[in-house]
N, C-alpha and C positions, 0 to 999 in steps of 0.2 A: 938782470933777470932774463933767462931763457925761457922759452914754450914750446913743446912739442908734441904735435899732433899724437894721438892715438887710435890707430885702423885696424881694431882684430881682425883677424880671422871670421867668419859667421854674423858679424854684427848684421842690427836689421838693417832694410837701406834706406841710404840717407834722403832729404828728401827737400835740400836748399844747400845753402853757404854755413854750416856749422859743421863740427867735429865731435864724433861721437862721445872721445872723450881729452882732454888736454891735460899735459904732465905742464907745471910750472917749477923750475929749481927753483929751490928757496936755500940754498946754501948747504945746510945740513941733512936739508929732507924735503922731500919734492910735495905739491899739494899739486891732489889730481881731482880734476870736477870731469863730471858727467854729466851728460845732456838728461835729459829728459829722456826716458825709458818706454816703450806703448809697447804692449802683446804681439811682435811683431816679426817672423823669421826673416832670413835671409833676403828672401824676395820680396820682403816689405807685406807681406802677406799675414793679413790677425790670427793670429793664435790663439784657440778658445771664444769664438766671441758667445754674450751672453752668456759667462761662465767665471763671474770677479775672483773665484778661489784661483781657478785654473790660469787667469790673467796674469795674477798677483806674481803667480809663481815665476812664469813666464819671463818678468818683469826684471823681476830679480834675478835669474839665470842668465837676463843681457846686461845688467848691472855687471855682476859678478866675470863676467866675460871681458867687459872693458877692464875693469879691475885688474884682471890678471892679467893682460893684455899691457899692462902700467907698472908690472911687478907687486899689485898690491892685491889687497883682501877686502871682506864685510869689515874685516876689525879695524881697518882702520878709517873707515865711513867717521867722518865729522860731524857731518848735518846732512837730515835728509827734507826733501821738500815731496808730499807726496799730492796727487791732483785724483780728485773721484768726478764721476758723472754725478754719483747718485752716495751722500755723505749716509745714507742710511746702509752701506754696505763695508760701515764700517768694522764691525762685529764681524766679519770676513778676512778685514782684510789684518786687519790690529794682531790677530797671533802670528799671520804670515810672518810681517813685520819682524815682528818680536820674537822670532824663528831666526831670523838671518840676522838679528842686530845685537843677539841674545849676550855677545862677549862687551861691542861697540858703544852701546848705548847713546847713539849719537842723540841732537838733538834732531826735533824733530816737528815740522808741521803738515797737517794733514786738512786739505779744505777741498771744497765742492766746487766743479765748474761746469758752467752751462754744457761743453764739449770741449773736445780734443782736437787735436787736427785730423787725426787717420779715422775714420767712420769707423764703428764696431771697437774701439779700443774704450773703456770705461775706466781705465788707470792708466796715471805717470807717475814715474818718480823718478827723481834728479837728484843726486849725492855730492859732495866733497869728501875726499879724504886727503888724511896726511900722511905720510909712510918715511921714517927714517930712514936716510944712506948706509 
């Protein structure tokens, strides 16, 4: 088994010892995870805060980045793990979701936590996918 870092372009910055996102071969087809995702450009700076639609989106556009970043897409998202501040924001966030997974349909957990690491970020979400050679 091989692993290999994945460093887009624009990703937000990092902000310890992990990797935004990691390619694993798996022989026929690589499984790629992504970290944990927060509102966040370039500079580590929140995007949108106070603003869960606008977060959400955000969120996914750095998803989506690593992804590509990987050779891969939404479609081939596995599992997704999604973190709220506030679980009553979920009526926000549920069609975002189901917007970007609409081909995927991975599976999928969505739970409430006290906080995040970055202040001002009210969502995470962390994915697997798998993508064919």
């Amino acid at each position: 088994m091989t692993k290999q870092q994945i460093m887009p372009e624009n990703s937000a910055e990092i902000m310890g010892a992990y990797s935004p996102g990691l390619r694993v071969d798996l022989g026929d087809s690589e499984m790629i995870f992504v970290t944990g995702q927060m509102s966040m450009d370039a500079g580590g700076n929140v995007v949108c805060p106070g603003d869960i639609a606008g977060q959400t989106e955000r969120v996914f556009q750095n998803i989506d980045n690593i992804l590509r970043g990987a050779g891969a897409t939404m479609n081939d998202v596995v599992k997704a793990q999604i973190f709220l501040t506030d679980i009553g924001n979920f009526s926000i966030v549920s069609p975002i979701r189901n917007k970007y997974f609409a081909i995927a349909k991975p599976v999928s957990t969505m739970v409430q936590v006290v906080a995040l690491s970055k202040p001002g970020c009210d969502i995470e979400i962390e994915v697997i996918a798998i993508k064919q050679k």
